[in-house]
C-alpha positions as CSV (number, residue, x, y, z in Angstrom):
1,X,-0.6,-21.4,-47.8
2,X,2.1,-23.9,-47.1
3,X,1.0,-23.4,-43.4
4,X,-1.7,-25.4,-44.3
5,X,0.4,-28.0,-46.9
6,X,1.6,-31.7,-46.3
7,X,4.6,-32.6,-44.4
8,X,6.0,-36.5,-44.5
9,X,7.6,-37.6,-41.3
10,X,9.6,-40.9,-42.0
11,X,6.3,-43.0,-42.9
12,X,3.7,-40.5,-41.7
13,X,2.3,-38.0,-43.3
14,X,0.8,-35.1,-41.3
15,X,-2.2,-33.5,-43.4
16,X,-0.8,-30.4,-42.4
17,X,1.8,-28.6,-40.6
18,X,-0.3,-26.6,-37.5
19,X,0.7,-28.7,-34.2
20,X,-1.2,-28.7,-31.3
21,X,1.5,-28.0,-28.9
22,X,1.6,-30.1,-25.4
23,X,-1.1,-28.5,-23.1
24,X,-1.4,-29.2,-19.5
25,X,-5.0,-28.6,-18.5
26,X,-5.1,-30.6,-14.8
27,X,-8.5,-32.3,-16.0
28,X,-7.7,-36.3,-15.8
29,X,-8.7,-38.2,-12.6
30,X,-7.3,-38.2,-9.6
31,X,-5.4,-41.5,-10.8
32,X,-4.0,-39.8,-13.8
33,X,-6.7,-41.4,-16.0
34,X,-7.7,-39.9,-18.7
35,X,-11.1,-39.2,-18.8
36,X,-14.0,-38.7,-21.3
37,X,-13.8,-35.4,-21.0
38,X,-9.9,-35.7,-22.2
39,X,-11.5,-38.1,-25.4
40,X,-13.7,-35.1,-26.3
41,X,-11.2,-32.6,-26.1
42,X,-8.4,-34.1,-28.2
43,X,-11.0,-35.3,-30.5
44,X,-12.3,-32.4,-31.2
45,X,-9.3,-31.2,-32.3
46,X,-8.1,-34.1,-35.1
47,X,-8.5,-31.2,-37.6
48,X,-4.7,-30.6,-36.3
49,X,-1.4,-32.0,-38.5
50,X,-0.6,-33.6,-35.2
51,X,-1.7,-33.7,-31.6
52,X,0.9,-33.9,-28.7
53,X,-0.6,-34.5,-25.6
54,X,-0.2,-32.8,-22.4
55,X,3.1,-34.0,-20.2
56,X,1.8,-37.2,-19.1
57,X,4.5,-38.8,-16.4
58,X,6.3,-41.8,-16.9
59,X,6.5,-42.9,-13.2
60,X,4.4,-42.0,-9.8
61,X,8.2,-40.5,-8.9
62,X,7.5,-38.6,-12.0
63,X,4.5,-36.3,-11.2
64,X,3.7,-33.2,-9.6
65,X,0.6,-31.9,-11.0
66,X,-3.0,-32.5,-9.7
67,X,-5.2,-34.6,-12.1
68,X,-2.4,-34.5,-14.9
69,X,-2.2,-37.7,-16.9
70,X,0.5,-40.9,-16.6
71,X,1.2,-43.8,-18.8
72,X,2.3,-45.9,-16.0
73,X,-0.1,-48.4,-15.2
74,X,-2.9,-50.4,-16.7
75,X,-5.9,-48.1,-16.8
76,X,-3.8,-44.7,-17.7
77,X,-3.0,-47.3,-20.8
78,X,-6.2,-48.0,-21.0
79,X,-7.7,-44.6,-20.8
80,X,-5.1,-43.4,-23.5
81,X,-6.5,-46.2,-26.4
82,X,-9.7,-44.4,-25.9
83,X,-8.3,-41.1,-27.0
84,X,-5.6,-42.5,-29.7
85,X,-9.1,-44.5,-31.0
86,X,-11.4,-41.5,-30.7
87,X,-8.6,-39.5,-32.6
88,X,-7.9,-42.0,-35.5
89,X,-11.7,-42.3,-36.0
90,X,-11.4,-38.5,-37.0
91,X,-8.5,-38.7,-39.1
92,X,-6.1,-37.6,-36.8
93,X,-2.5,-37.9,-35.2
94,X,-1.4,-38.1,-32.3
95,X,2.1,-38.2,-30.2
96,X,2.2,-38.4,-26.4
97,X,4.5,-36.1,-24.7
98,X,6.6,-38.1,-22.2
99,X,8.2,-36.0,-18.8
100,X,9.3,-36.5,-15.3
101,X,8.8,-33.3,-13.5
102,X,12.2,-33.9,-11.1
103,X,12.0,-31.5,-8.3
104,X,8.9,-29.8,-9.5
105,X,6.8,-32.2,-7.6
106,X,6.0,-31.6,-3.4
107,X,5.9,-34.8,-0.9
108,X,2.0,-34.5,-0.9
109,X,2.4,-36.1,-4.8
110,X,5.0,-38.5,-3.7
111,X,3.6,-40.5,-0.4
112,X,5.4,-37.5,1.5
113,X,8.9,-38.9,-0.6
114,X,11.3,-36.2,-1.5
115,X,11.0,-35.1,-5.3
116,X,14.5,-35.9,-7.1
117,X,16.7,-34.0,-9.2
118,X,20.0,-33.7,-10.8
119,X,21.5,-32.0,-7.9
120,X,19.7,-31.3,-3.9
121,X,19.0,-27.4,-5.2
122,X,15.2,-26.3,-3.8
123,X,13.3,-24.3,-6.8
124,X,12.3,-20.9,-6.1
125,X,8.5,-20.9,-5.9
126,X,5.4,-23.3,-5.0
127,X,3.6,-25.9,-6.4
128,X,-0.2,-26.3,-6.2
129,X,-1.1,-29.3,-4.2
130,X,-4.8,-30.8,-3.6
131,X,-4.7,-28.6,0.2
132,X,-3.5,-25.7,-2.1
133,X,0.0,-23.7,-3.0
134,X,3.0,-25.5,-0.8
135,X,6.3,-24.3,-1.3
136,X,9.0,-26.2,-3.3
137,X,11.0,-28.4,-1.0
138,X,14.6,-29.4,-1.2
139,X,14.8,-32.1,-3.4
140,X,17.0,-35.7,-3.0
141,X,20.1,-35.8,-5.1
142,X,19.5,-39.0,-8.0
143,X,21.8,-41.4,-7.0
144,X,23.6,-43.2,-10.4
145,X,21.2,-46.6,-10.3
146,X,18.3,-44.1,-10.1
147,X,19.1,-42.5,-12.7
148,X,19.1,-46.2,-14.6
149,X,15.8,-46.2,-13.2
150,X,14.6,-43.4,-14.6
151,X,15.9,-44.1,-18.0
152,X,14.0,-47.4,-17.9
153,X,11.0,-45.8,-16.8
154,X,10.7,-43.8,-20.1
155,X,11.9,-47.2,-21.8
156,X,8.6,-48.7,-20.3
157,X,6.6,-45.5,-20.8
158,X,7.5,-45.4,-24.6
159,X,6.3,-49.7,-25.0
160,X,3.4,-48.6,-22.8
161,X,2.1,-45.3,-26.0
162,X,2.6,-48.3,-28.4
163,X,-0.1,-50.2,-26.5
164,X,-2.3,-47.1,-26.0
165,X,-2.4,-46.9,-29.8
166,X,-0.3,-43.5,-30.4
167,X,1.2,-42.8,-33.1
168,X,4.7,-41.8,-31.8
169,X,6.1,-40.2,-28.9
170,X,7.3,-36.9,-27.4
171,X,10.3,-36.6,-24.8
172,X,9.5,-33.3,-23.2
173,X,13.5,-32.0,-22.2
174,X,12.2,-28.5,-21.5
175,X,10.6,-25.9,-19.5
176,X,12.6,-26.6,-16.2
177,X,11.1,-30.5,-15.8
178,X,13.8,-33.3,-15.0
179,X,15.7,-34.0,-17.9
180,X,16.0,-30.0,-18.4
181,X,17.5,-29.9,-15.0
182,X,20.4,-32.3,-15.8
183,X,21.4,-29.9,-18.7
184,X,21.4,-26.6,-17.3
185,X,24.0,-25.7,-15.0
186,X,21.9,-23.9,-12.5
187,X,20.2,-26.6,-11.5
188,X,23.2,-29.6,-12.1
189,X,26.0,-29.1,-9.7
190,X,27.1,-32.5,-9.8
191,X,30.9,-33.7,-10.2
192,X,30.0,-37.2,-11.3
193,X,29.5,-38.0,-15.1
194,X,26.1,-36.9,-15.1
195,X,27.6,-33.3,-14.3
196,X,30.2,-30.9,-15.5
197,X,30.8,-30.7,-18.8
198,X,27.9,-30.4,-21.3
199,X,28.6,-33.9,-22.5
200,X,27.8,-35.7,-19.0
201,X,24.8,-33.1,-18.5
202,X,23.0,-34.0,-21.7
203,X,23.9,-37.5,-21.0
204,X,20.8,-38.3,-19.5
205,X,18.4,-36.9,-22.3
206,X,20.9,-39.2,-24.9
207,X,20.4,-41.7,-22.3
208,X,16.7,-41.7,-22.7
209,X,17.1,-41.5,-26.9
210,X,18.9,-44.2,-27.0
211,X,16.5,-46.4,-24.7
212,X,13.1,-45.7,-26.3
213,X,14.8,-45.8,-29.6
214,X,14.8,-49.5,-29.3
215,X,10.9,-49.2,-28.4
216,X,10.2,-46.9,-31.7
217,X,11.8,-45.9,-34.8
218,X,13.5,-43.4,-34.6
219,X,11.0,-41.3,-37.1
220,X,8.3,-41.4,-34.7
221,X,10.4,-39.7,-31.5
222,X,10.0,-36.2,-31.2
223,X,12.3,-34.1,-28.7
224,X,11.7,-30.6,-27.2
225,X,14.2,-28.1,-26.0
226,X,13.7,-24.7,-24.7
227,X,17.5,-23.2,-25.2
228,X,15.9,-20.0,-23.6
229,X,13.7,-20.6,-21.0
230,X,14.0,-20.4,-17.3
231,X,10.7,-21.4,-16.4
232,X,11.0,-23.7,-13.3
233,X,13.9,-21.9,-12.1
234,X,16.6,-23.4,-14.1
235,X,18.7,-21.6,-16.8
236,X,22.4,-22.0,-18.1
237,X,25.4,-19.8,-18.4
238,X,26.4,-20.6,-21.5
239,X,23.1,-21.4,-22.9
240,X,24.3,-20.7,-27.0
241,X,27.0,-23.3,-26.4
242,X,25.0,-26.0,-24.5
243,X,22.2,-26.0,-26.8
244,X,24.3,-26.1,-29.8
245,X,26.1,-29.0,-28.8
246,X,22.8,-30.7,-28.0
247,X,21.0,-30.0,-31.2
248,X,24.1,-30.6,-33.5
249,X,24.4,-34.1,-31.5
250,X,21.1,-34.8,-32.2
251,X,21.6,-34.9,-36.2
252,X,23.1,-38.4,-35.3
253,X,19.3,-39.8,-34.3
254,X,17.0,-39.5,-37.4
255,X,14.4,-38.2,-35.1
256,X,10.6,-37.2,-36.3
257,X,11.2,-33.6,-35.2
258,X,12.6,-31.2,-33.2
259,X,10.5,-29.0,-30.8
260,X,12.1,-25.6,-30.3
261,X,10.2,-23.2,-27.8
262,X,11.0,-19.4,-27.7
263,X,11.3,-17.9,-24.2
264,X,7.8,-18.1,-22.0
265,X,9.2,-15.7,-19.5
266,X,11.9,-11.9,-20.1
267,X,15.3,-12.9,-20.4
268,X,16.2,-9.9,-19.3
269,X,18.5,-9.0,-22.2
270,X,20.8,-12.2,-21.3
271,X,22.6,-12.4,-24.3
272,X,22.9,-15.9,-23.9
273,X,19.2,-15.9,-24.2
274,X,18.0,-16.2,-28.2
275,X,14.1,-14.7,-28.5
276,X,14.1,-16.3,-32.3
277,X,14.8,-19.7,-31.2
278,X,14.4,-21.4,-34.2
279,X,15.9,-18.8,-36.3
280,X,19.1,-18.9,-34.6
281,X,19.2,-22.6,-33.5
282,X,17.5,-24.3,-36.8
283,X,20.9,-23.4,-38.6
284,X,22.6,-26.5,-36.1
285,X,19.6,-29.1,-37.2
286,X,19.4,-30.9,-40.3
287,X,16.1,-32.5,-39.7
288,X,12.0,-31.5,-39.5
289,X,12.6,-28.4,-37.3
290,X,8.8,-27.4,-35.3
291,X,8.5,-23.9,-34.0
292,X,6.7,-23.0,-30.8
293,X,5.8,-19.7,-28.9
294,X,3.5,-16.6,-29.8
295,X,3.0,-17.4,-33.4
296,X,-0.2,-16.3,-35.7
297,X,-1.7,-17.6,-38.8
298,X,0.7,-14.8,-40.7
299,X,3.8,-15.4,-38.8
300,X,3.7,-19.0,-38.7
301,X,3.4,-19.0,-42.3
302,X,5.8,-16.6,-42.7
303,X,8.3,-18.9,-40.8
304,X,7.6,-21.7,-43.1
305,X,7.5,-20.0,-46.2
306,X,11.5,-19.0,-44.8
307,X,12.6,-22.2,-44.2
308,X,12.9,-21.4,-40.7
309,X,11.3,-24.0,-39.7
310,X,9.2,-27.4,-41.2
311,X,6.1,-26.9,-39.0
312,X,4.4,-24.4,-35.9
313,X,2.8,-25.9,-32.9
314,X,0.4,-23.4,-31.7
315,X,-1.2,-23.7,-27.6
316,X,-3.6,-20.9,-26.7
317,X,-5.0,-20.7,-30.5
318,X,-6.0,-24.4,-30.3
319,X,-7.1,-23.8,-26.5
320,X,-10.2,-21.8,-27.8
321,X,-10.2,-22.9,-31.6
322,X,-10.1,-26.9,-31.8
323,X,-11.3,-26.1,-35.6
324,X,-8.0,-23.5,-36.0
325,X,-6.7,-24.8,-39.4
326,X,-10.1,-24.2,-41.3
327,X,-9.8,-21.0,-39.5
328,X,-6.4,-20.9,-40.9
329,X,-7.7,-21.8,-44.3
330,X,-10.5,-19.7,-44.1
331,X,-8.9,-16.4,-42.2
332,X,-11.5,-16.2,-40.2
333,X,-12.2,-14.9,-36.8
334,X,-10.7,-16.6,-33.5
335,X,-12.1,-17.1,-30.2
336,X,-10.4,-15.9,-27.2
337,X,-8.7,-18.8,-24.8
338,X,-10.1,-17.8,-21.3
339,X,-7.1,-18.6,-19.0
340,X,-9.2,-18.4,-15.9
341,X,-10.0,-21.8,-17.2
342,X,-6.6,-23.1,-18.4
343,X,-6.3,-25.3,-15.4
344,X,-8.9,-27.7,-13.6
345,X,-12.4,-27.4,-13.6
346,X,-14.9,-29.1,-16.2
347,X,-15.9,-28.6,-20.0
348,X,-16.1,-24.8,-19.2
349,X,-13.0,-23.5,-21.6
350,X,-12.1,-27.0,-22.4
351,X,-14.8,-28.6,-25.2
352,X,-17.4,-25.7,-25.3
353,X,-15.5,-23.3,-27.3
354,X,-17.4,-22.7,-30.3
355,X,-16.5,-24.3,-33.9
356,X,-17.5,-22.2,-37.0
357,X,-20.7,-23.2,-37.7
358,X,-20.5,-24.6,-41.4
359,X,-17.5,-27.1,-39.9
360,X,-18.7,-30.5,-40.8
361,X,-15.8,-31.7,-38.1
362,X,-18.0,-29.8,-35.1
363,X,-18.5,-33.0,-32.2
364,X,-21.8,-32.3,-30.4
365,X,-21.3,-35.3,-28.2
């Protein structure tokens, strides 16, 4: 099943093409370390063509999510090398997905700071803090030398996953987080250049490109996009338009992949808003296209065998199966993610899910 077949990636060569897609699961320390809980988790899941990791922040500005990872300072580093290791050791690959959150952060993350985005517009919604669910506050306006900032932060964060031993690197433009904010018009009202036309509100994602290019090859950069999503509030109004002009710009990079989510939440019959991402979008992209959102064994291979796309990264199946291509391979039963567990807690729903039991990659320890 080509599904399960080799795909090269500029000098790598992925033993086959199910992802695991960027999961957060709240389960580092309190300092955004990753833990050996985290090292048992990814590792158990090296059966996978490639890992991406959870969005792990670039900058303390950058987070807003309790115990989620960093890359920022010298024990997150540290505490990354363990996993990359752990992972290698097994055969495996694995990317780290870079992010700054923007305004989807609270002041109880930030030393009681403002979060930051493109434009001072509050999120519908709350956040959930360490004393609980707060609501979203009106965020500061990124002055232009903190945007600078920002794009060396990801500069620093991109050397720093060379040090931690990955094997490339993930800039997470999606899903409503800050560099998704700058590109959608409902969350960029700025008149400056970062605002406006689509040129100066995708300038900050090129912005970023071009910076950690100079860190990496180009080959080993992966971008994601989510031309349909309005998760985290944000959206655009000409959404077919905006994200064809960023995709077809993005032919100009040579990049590892692109990372194309369909919609997470109704679109409401929007016709701006494309269910098929990848079928409609993957037309504007010349390069290794990567599919994401509510796809099986069947229809992942059935997307692949099209030519819709070069590979599938898969969430909730690798949640509950961290053996899911010999599942693949074998067509055999799954287990059911438990999302009461999704978030926090311990190895409950997070490294006791059950391999098959003939799978010589099971880790008992």
């Amino acid at each position: 099943m080509k599904l399960l077949s080799e795909i090269k990636i500029g000098d790598l060569t992925l033993k086959n093409r199910v992802i695991m897609a960027p999961l957060t699961r709240n389960r580092s320390t309190i300092d955004r370390v990753p833990s050996s809980l985290n090292i048992k988790y990814y590792t158990q899941r090296a059966e996978a063509g490639l890992i991406i990791t959870e969005s792990t922040a670039v900058s303390p500005s950058g987070v807003g999510y309790v115990n989620a990872p960093g890359i920022y300072t010298k024990e997150q580093i540290d505490g990354w090398r363990k996993v990359t290791d752990k992972v290698h050791e097994r055969g495996g690959m694995i990317f780290v997905q870079l992010f700054h959150v923007g305004r989807i952060s609270h002041p109880d993350f930030l030393g009681g700071k403002q979060p930051v985005a493109p434009s001072a517009i509050k999120p519908n919604g709350q956040v959930y803090t360490y004393e609980g669910y707060k609501d979203y506050v009106r965020p500061k306006m990124l002055e232009l030398d903190e945007i600078t900032q920002i794009v060396e932060d990801f500069k620093i964060a991109a050397k720093n996953a060379q040090t931690a031993g990955f094997d490339g690197i993930e800039i997470h433009a999606a899903n409503g987080y800050l560099i998704n904010q700058f590109i959608d018009d409902v969350s960029n009202t700025r008149t400056d250049i970062y605002g406006g036309v689509v040129e100066n509100r995708s300038r900050l994602l090129f912005e970023i490109l071009e910076a950690v290019s100079q860190i990496w090859d180009s080959t080993k950069i992966g971008v994601r996009l989510s031309p349909s999503g309005v998760f985290n509030d944000v959206g655009d109004s000409a959404s077919k338009s905006t994200y064809q002009f960023i995709i077809e710009k993005l032919n100009n990079y040579n990049l590892g992949y692109l990372h194309l989510m369909n919609p997470m939440m109704p679109i409401d019959h929007n016709t701006e808003m494309i269910t098929n991402v990848a079928q409609y979008y993957g037309k504007f992209y010349k390069g290794h296209l990567m599919a994401n959102g509510g796809y099986s064994r069947d229809t992942g291979n059935e997307i692949i065998e099209s030519k819709e796309a070069d590979m599938v990264a898969y969430g909730r199946l690798f949640i509950a199966n961290p053996d899911l291509p010999t599942r693949f391979l074998l067509d055999a039963e799954l287990n059911s993610p438990d999302q009461e567990t999704f978030y926090g807690g311990n190895e409950k729903g997070y490294t006791d899910y059950p391999f098959l039991a003939h799978n010589p990659n099971l880790i008992k320890s």
